[in-house]
C-alpha positions in Angstrom: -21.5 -23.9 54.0 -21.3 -27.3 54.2 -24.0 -28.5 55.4 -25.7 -26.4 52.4 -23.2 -28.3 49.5 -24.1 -31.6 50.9 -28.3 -31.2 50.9 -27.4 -29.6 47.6 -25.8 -33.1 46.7 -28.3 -35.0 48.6 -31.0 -33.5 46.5 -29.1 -34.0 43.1 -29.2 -37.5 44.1 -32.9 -37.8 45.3 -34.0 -36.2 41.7 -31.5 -38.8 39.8 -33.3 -41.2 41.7 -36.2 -40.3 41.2 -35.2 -40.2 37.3 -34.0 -43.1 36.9 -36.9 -45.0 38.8 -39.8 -43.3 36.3 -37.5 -44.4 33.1 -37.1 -47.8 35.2 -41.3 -47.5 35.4 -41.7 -46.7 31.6 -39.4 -49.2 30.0 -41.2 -52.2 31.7 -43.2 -54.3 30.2 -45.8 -54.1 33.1 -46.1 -50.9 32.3 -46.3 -51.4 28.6 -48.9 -54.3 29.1 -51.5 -52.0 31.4 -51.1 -49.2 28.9 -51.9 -51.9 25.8 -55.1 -53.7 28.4 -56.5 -49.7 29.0 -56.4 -49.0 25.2 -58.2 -52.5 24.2 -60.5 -51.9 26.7 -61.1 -48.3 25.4 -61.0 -49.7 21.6 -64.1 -52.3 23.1 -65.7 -49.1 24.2 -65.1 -47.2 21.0 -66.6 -50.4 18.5 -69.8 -51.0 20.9 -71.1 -47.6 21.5 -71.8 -45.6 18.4 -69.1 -42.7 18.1 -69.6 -38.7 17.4 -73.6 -39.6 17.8 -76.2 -36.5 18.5 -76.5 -35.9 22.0 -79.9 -36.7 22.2 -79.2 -39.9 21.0 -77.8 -41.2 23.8 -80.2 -39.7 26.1 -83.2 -42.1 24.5 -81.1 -45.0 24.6 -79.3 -45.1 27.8 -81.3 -42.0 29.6 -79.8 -39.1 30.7 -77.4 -40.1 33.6 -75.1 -42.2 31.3 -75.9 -39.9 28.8 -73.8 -37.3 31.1 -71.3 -39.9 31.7 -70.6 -40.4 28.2 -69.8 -37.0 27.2 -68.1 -36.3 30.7 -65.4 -38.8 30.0 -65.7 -38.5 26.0 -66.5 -41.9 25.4 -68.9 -40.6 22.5 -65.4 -39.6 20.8 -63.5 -42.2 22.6 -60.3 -42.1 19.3 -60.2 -38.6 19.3 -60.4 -38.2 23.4 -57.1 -36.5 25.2 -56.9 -39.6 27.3 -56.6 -41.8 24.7 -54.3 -39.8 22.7 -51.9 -39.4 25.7 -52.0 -43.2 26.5 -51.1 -43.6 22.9 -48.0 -40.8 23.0 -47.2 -42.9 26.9 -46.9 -46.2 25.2 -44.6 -44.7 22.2 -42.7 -43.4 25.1 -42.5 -46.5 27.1 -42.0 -48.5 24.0 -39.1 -46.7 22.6 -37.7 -46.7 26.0 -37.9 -50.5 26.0 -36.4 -50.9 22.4 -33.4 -48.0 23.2 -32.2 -50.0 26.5 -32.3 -53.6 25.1 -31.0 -53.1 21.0 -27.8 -52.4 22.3 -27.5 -55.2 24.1 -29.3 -57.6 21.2 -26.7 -55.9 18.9 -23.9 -56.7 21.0 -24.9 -60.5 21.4 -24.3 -61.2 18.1 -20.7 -61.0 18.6 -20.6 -63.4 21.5 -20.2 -66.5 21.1 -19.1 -67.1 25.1 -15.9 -69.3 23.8 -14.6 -68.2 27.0 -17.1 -70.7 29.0 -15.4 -72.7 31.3 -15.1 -76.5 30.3 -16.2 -77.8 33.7 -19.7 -75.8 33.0 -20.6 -78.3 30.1 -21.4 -80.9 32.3 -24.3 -78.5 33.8 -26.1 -78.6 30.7 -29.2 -80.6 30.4 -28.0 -81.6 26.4 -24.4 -83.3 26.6 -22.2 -85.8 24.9 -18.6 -87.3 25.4 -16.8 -89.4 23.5 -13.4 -90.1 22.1 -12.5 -89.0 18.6 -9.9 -90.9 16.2 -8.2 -88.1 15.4 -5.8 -84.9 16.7 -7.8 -82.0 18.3 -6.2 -79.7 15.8 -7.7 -81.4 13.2 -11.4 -82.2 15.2 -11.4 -78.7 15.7 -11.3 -77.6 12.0 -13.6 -80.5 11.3 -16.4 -79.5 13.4 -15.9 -76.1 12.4 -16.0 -76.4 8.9 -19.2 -78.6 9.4 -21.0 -76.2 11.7 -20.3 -73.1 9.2 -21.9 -75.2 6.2 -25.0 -76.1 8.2 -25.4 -71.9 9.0 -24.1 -71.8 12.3 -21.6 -68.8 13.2 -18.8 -70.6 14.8 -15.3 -69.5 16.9 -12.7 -71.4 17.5 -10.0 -70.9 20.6 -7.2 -72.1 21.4 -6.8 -72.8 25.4 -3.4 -73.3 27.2 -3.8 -75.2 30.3 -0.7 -75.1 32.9 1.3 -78.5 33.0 -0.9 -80.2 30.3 -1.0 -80.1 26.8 -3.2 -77.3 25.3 -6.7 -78.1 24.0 -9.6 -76.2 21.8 -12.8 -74.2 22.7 -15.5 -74.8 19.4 -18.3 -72.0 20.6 -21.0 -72.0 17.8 -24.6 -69.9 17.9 -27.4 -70.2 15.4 -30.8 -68.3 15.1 -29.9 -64.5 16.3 -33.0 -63.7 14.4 -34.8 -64.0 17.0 -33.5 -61.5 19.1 -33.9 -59.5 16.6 -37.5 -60.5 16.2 -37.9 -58.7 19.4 -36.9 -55.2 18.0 -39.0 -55.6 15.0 -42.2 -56.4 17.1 -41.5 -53.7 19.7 -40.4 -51.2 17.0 -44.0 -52.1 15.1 -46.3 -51.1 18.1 -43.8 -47.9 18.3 -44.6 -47.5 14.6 -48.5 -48.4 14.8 -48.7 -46.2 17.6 -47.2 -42.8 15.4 -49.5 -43.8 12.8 -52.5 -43.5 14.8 -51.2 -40.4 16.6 -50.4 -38.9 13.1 -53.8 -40.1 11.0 -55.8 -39.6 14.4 -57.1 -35.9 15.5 -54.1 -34.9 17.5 -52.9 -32.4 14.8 -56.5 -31.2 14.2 -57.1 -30.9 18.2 -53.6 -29.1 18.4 -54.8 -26.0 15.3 -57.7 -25.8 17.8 -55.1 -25.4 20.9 -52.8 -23.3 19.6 -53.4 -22.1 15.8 -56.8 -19.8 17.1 -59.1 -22.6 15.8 -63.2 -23.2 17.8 -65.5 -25.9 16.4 -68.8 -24.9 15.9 -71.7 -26.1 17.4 -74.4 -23.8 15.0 -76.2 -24.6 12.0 -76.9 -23.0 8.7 -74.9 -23.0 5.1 -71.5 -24.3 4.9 -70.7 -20.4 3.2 -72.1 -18.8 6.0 -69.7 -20.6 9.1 -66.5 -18.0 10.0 -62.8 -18.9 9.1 -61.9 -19.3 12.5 -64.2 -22.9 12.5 -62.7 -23.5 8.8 -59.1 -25.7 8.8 -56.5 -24.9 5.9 -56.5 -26.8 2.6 -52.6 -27.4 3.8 -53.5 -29.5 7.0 -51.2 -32.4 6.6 -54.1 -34.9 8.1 -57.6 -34.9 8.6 -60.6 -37.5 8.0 -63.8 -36.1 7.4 -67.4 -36.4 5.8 -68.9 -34.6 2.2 -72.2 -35.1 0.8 -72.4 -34.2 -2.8 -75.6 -34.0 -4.7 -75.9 -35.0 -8.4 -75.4 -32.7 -10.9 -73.8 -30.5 -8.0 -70.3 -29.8 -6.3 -68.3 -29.2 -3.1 -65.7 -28.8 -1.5 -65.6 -28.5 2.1 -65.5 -31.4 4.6 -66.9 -31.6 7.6 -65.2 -33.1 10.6 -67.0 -34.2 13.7 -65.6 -33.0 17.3 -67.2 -34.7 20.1 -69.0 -31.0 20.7 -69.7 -29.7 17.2 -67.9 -30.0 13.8 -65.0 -28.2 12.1 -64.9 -27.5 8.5 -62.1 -28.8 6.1 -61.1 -26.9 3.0 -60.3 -29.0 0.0 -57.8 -28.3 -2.8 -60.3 -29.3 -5.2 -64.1 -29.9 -5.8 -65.9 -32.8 -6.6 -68.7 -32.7 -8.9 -71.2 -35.3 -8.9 -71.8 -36.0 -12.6 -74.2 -39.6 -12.0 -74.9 -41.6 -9.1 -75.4 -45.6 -9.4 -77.2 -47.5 -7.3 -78.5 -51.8 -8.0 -80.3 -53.3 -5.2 -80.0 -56.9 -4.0 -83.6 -59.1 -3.7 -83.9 -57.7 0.1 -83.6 -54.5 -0.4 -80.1 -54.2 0.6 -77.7 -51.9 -1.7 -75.6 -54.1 -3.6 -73.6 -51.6 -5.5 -73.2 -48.0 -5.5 -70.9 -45.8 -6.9 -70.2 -42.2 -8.0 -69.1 -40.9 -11.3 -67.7 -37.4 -10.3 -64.9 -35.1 -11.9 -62.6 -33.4 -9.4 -61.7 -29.8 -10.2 -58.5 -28.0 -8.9 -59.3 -24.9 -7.5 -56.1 -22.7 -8.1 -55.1 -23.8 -12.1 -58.9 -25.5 -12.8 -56.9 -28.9 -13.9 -59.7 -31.5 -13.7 -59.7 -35.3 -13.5 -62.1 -37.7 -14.3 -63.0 -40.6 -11.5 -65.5 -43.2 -10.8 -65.2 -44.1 -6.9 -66.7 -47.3 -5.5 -66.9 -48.8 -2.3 -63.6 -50.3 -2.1 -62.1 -48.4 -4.7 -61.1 -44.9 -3.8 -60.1 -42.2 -5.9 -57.1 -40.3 -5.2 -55.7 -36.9 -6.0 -53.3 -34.5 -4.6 -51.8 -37.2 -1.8 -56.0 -36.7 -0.6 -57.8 -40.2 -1.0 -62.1 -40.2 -1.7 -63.7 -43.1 -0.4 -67.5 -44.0 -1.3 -69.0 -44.2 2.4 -72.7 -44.4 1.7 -75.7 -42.2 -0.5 -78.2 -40.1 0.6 -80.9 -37.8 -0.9 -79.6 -34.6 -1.9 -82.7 -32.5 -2.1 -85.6 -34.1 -4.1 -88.7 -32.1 -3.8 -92.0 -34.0 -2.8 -95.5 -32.9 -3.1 -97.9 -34.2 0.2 -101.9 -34.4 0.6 -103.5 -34.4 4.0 -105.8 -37.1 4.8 -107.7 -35.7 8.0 -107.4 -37.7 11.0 -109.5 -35.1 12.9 -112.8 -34.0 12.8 -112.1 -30.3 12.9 -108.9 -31.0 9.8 -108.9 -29.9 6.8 -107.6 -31.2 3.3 -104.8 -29.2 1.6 -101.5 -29.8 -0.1 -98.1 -28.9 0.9 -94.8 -28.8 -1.3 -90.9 -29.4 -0.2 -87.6 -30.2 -0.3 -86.2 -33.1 2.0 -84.3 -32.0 4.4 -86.7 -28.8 5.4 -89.4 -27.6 7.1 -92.9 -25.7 6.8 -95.2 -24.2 8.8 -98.8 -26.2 9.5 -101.4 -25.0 11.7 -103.9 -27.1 13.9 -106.7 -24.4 14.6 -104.8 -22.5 17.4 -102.0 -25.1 17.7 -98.9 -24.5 15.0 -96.5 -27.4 13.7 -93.5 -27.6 11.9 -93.8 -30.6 9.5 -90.0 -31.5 8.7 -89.2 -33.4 5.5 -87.0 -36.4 6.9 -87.0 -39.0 3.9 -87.7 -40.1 0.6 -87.6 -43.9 0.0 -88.5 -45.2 -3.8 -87.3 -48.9 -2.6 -88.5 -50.7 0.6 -88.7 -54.0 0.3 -90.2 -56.0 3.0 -91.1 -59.3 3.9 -94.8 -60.8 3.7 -96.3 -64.4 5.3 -97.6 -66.9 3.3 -101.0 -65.4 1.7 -102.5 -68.9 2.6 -101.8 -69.0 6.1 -105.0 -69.9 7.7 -105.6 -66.8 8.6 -109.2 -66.1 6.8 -109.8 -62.2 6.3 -107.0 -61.7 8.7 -105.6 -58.3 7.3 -103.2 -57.4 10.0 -100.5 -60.5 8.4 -98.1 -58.3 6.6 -94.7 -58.3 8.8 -92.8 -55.3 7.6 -89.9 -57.0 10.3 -91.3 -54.9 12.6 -93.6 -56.0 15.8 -96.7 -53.9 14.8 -98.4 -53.3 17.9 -101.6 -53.5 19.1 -103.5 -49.8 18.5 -102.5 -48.9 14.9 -101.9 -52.1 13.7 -100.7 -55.3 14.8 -99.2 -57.9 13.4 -99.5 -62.3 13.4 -96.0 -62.8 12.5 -95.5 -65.3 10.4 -91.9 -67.1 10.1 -92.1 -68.8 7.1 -92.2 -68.9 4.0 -90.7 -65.3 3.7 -92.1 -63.5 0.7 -89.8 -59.8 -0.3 -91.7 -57.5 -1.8 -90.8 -54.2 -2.9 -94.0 -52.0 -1.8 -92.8 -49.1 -3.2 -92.3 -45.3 -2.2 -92.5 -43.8 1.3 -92.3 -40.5 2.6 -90.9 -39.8 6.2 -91.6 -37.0 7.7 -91.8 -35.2 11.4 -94.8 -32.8 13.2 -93.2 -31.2 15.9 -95.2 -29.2 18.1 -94.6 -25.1 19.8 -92.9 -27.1 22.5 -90.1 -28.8 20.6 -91.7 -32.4 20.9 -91.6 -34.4 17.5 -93.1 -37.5 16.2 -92.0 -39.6 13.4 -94.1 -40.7 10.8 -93.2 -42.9 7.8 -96.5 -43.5 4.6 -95.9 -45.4 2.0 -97.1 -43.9 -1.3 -99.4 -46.7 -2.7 -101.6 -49.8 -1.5 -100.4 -52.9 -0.3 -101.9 -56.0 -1.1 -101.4 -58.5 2.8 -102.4 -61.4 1.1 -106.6 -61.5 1.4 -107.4 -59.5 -1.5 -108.0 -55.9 0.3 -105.1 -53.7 -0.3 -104.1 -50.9 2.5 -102.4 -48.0 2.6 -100.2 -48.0 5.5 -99.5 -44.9 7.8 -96.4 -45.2 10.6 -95.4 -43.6 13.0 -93.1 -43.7 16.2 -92.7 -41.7 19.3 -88.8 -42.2 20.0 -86.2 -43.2 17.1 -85.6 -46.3 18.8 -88.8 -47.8 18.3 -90.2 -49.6 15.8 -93.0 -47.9 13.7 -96.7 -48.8 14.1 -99.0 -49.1 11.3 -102.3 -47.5 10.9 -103.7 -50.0 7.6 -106.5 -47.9 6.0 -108.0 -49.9 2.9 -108.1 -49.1 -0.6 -111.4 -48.3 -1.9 -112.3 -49.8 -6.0 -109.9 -46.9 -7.4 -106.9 -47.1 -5.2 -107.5 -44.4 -3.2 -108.6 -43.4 0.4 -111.2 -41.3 -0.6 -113.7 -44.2 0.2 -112.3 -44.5 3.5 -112.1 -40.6 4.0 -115.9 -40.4 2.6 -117.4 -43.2 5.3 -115.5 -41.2 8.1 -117.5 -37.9 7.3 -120.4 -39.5 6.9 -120.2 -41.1 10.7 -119.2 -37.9 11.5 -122.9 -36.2 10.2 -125.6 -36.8 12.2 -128.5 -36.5 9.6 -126.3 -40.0 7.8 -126.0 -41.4 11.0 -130.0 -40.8 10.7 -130.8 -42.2 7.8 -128.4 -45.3 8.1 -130.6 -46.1 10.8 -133.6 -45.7 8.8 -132.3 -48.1 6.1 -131.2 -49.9 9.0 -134.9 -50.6 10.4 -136.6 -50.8 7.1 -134.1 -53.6 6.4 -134.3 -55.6 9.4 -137.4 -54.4 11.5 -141.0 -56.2 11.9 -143.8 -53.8 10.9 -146.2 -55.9 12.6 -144.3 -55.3 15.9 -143.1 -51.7 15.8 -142.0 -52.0 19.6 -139.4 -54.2 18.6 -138.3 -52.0 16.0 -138.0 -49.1 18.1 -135.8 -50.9 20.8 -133.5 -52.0 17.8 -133.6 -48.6 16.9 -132.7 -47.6 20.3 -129.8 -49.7 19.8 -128.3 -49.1 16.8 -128.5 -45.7 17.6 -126.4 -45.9 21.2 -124.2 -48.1 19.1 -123.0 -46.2 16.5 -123.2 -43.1 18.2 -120.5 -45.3 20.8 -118.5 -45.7 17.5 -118.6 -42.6 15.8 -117.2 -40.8 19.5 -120.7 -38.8 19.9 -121.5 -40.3 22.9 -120.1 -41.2 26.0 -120.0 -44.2 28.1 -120.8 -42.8 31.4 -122.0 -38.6 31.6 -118.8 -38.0 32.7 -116.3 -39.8 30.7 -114.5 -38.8 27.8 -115.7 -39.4 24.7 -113.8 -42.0 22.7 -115.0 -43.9 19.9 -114.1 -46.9 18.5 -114.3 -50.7 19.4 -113.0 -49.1 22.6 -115.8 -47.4 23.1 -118.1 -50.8 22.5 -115.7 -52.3 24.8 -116.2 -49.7 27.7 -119.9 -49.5 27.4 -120.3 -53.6 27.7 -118.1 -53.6 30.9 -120.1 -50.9 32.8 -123.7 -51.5 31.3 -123.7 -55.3 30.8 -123.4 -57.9 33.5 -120.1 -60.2 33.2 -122.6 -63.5 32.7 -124.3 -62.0 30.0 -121.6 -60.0 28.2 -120.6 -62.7 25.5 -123.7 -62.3 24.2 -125.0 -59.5 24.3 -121.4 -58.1 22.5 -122.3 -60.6 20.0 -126.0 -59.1 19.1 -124.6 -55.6 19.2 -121.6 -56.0 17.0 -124.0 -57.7 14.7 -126.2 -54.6 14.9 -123.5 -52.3 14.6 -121.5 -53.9 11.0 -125.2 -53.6 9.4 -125.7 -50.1 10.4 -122.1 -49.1 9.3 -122.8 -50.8 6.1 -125.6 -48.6 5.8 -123.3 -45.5 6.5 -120.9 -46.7 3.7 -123.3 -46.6 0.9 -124.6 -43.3 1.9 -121.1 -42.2 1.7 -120.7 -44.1 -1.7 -124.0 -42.4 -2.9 -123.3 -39.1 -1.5 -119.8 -39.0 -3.6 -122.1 -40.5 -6.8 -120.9 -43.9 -6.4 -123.3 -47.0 -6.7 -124.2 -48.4 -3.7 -122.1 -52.1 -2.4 -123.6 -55.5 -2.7 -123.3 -57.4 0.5 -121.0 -59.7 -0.8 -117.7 -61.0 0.5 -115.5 -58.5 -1.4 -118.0 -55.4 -0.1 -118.1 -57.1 3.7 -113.9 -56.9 3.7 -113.5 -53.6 2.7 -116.3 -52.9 5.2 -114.3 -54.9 8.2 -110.9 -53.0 6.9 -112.6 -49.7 7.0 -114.2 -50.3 10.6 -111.0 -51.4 12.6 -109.0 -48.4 10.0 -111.8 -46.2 11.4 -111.6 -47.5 15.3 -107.6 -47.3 15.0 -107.9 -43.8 13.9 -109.2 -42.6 17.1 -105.9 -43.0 18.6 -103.7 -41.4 15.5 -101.6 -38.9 17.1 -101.9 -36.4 14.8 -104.8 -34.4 13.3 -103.4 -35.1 9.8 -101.5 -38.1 7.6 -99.6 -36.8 5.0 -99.8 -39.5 1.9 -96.6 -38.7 -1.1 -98.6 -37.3 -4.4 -95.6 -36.5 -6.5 -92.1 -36.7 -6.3 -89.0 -35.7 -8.0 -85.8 -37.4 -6.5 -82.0 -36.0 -6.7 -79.1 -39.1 -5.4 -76.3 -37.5 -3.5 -72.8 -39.4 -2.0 -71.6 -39.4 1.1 -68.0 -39.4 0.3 -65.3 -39.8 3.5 -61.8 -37.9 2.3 -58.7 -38.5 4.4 -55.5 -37.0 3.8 -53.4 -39.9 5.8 -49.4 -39.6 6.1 -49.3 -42.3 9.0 -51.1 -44.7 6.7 -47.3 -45.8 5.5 -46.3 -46.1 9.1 -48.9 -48.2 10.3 -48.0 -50.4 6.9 -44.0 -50.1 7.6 -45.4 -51.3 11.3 -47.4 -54.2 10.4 -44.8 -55.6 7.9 -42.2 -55.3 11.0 -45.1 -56.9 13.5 -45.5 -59.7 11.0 -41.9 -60.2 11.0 -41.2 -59.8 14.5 -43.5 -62.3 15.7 -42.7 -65.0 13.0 -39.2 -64.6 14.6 -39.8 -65.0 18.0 -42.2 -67.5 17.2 -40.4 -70.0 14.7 -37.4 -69.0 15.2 -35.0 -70.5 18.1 -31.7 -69.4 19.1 -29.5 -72.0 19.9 -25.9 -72.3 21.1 -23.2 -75.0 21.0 -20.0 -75.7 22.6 -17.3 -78.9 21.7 -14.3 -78.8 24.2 -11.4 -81.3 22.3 -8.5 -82.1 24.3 -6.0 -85.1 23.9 -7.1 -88.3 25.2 -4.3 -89.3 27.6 -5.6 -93.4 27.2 -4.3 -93.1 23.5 -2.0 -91.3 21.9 -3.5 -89.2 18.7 -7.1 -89.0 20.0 -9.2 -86.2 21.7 -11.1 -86.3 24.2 -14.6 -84.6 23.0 -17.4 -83.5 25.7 -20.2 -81.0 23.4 -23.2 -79.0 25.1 -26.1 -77.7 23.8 -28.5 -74.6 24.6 -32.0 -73.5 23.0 -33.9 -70.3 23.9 -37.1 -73.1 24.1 -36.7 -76.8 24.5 -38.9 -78.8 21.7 -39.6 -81.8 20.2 -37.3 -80.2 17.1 -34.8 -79.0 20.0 -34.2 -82.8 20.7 -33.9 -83.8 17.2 -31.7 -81.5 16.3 -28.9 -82.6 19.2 -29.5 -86.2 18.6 -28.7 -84.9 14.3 -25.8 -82.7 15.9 -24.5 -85.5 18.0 -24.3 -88.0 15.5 -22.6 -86.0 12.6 -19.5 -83.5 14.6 -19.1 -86.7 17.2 -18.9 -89.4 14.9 -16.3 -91.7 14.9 -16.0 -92.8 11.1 -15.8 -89.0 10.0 -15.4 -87.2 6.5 -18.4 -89.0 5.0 -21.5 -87.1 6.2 -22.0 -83.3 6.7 -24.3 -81.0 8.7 -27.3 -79.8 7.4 
């Protein structure tokens, strides 16, 4: 028995131990410090990668691996993550710890003044005086005293009895306790900051989905259609979430992003979007938007007026509305194919941004998806005189346009902004799921020569830049003149007859052998370019300047290329010249003079046409018509910790002005009779500061001067 009562006892002790030592661990201030370095480090994180992102999103920008890692350890949601919530709750803990085992202590050292100090200690002080003082130490004693309390120090005197001498006087004086208590204000800030975040963070949200029967949802479709079980309660006392509001329409839902879905957030009230107000700086950038929107009570139908800008939030029912950003709320856009394609057809489709229709390729289906409608774009455009000639590839758009569908000779300065008006942005995705962006821009754009382009973008990934497809306006601002010269290089009986003109033009009748091997020629030529023809018998057909480009590397010897490439480029622009008035006469158009205006449309249409060849789709869809609806993007937060973290930073400031400006310092006078002459007192005065300055120094020479003066009752300490 025992032997059993004292294991009993030894393991009462090992656990009290064991206690102790884990408080011992959480109160320190290594352990404070590492939890404070882990959440900077994890705050870094949070700012520099992009938070509550698409999956996908990550997987083009960092690949799949880190993709994995990112969502494995929930750095996509790194403020809302359980590890970062529980190294928040352990440095609260910690914290606390620190300020419960220390205040009482701080507290209690306000009503020391350590009179009882021996007087043989003052000489160990690096600070010190003696001297001899004309008068009694009764009165010294009171004199000091009443000086030190009028200069703000907290002062005790004592009277000492020593055996077999006469008695003498303790003066123990302190000055600057606030900093101590700075301490407690700083430590009991980060405690404060720390329930703040914990409270305005999504602990409470990620605890309904723990324990009050809540899942997030990770499907699609309407707001109405998504069960209550993914819905929160219009009484959840915090929450931050999203709400897009169209004009001249009204919600009331919010939605919340979870690091694997969302989770809906009823409102008390609605907001209607009466008028949406957008102004534009020169570049392009928004330089003021703001909502004029009436919020509606849902229970009594109380409404209240409010106009919410960025920076100026509207508040109702302790819920504030903050203006985040716009986007389009629906407008409905009416598209016109321009075949890219010799098998494509022209037709018009109609919809509404933000959805989808069904297209068809021949046998292959798409699903064009209505991504964007831009009225402003302003970008910036080179000098119009810079050197360049008939260069039509200057315009910058600050992207690098690439080789294929357009490239670029970017030009630094001077920057000309230019609003080039409406764009439509739009996605073909394919049975397979695979999508490409495209972006066309609704009318011409003058680069700086004279011949303005339509422009036709498009991207493979949304992390790259677009690439421009530049097909010229024809004399009425539309493609059709472009569209027209690509059938007619598609028809063989044009292709013909352009070679006719061609010949009858150029040709010799008195040496028809001649003319036939030009005809010869111009006919491999333009058969090259129009992609009838191949290079080799078993090569794909290509068309384009790529295709000139082939043939001259396998045909032509390397010492004679230069030149031949000259003769049959010349060859080549007459011919197509040719093909463009038959298209111009075919449409009943006058024919082009072969002037400088005709020959740049001409060039423009020829590298359009050659570029073409490698469009990746059969279609571009160019914006007809349009009718735009505004919507906001409001962010509502509901935010009781928002008066903590305020309380917290007011103590923070406080505390660290304290600790920082303000030093504690302590003083001691021991006054005993001098036993040279009767009526004086011997005086010996140390002095102690928390943190030895310049001021520190000062201040004892000030202190020494004025309590240990001999000629006293004329100055004071300040």
């Amino acid at each position: 028995m025992s032997v059993s009562v004292s294991t009993h006892g030894l393991r009462l002790k090992r656990g009290s131990h064991a206690l102790r030592a884990a408080v011992e661990l959480l109160s320190s201030m290594r352990f404070a410090i590492a939890l404070l370095t882990v959440i900077c480090i994890a705050s870094i994180i949070g700012t520099v990668l992009k938070q509550h992102e698409p999956y996908g999103n990550y997987v083009n920008q960092f690949g799949p691996f880190w993709a994995q890692v990112f969502r494995a350890a929930l750095l996509d949601s790194v403020y809302s993550a359980w590890w970062f919530l529980l190294i928040l709750l352990f440095l609260v803990i910690s914290t606390s710890l620190c300020v419960a085992r220390n205040t009482p202590r701080i507290l209690a050292d306000f009503k020391v003044y350590r009179e009882d100090i021996r007087a043989q200690s003052l000489k160990a002080f690096g600070q010190r005086a003696e001297t001899v003082l004309g008068e009694t130490p009764d009165m010294a004693a009171n004199r000091i005293g009443q000086l030190l309390s009028g200069g703000g120090w907290k002062v005790k005197l004592q009277r000492r009895e020593l055996p077999g001498k006469e008695g003498g006087w303790m003066v123990a004086a302190r000055a600057g306790g606030a900093h101590k208590l700075g301490y407690i204000a700083a430590h009991s800030a980060i405690v404060l900051v720390c329930i703040g975040g914990l409270l305005d963070g999504d602990l409470i949200v990620k605890a309904q989905t723990w324990l009050n029967g809540k899942s997030v949802y990770t499907g699609g479709g309407m707001i109405s259609d998504v069960a209550p079980e993914h819905r929160l309660s219009p009484n959840n006392p915090t929450f931050r979430g999203n709400i897009l509001v169209p004009e001249g329409g009204q919600a009331g839902v919010a939605i919340l992003n979870q690091s694997t879905g969302v989770l809906l957030q009823e409102l008390p009230f609605s907001i209607e979007l009466k008028k949406f107000i957008v102004d534009y700086y020169s570049t392009g950038m928004p330089k003021l938007f703001a909502s004029e929107v009436v919020l509606r009570d849902r229970e009594t139908g109380e409404t209240k007026p409010a106009r919410i800008e960025v920076n100026h939030p509207a508040s109702w029912k302790g819920i504030e509305i903050y203006q985040s950003s716009f986007d389009d709320g629906g407008s409905t856009v009416k598209l016109k194919s321009v075949p890219m394609a010799a098998a494509a057809k022209q037709f018009e489709v109609e919809g509404t941004i933000g959805s989808s229709s069904e297209l068809t390729n021949g046998t292959e289906k798409l699903t064009l998806e209505y991504t964007a409608l831009r009225l402003i774009n302003v970008e910036n455009f080179g000098d119009p005189q810079g050197g360049s000639g008939a260069d039509v590839r200057k315009v910058d758009l600050a992207h690098d346009l690439q080789s294929r569908l357009g490239a670029a000779n970017k030009i630094d300065k001077p920057k000309t902004l230019r609003n080039i008006g409406p764009s439509i942005g739009y996605k073909l995705r394919d049975a397979s799921g695979q999508a490409r962006e495209f972006q066309n821009y609704m009318v011409p754009v003058d680069a700086g020569d004279g011949q303005p382009v339509f422009l036709l973008g498009v991207r493979e990934k949304p992390e790259e830049p677009f690439r421009y497809l530049r097909v010229p306006a024809d004399d009425k601002g539309t493609m059709d003149g472009f569209t027209n010269m690509r059938a007619a290089l598609a028809d063989p009986v044009l292709r013909e007859k352009a070679i006719d003109r061609y010949i009858a033009r150029v040709g010799d009748p008195k040496r028809p052998e001649l003319a036939e091997q030009l005809r010869i020629s111009a006919a491999r030529a333009l058969g090259l370019f129009a992609g009838v023809e191949r290079v080799k018998p078993d090569s794909p057909r290509t068309g384009g300047w790529q295709a000139i480009a082939d043939f001259m590397e396998v045909n032509v010897p390397q010492p004679e290329r230069e030149r031949a490439g000259t003769v049959l480029v010349r060859i080549l622009n007459d011919v197509l010249f040719e093909v463009l008035n038959l298209s111009r006469e075919k449409a009943g158009l006058p024919a082009l003079p072969p002037d400088e205006k005709a020959q740049t449309f001409l060039t423009q249409s020829v590298l359009a046409i050659s570029d073409a060849a490698f469009y990746p789709a059969p279609m571009a869809l160019m914006l007809v018509d349009f009718k735009q609806v505004q919507a906001s993007v409001f962010q509502v937060a509901r935010a009781p910790g928002k008066n903590v973290v305020y309380l917290g930073c007011l103590l923070l400031i406080v505390g660290i002005f304290a600790m920082l400006y303000v030093r504690e310092r302590r003083l001691w006078v021991w006054l005993t009779p001098d036993g040279v002459r009767a009526g004086d007192t011997a005086a010996s005065m140390a002095f102690s500061v928390n943190r030895k300055t310049m001021d520190s120094d000062r201040e004892f020479e000030h202190l020494k001067a004025r309590l240990l003066a001999i000629d006293i009752g004329k100055e004071t300490v300040s």
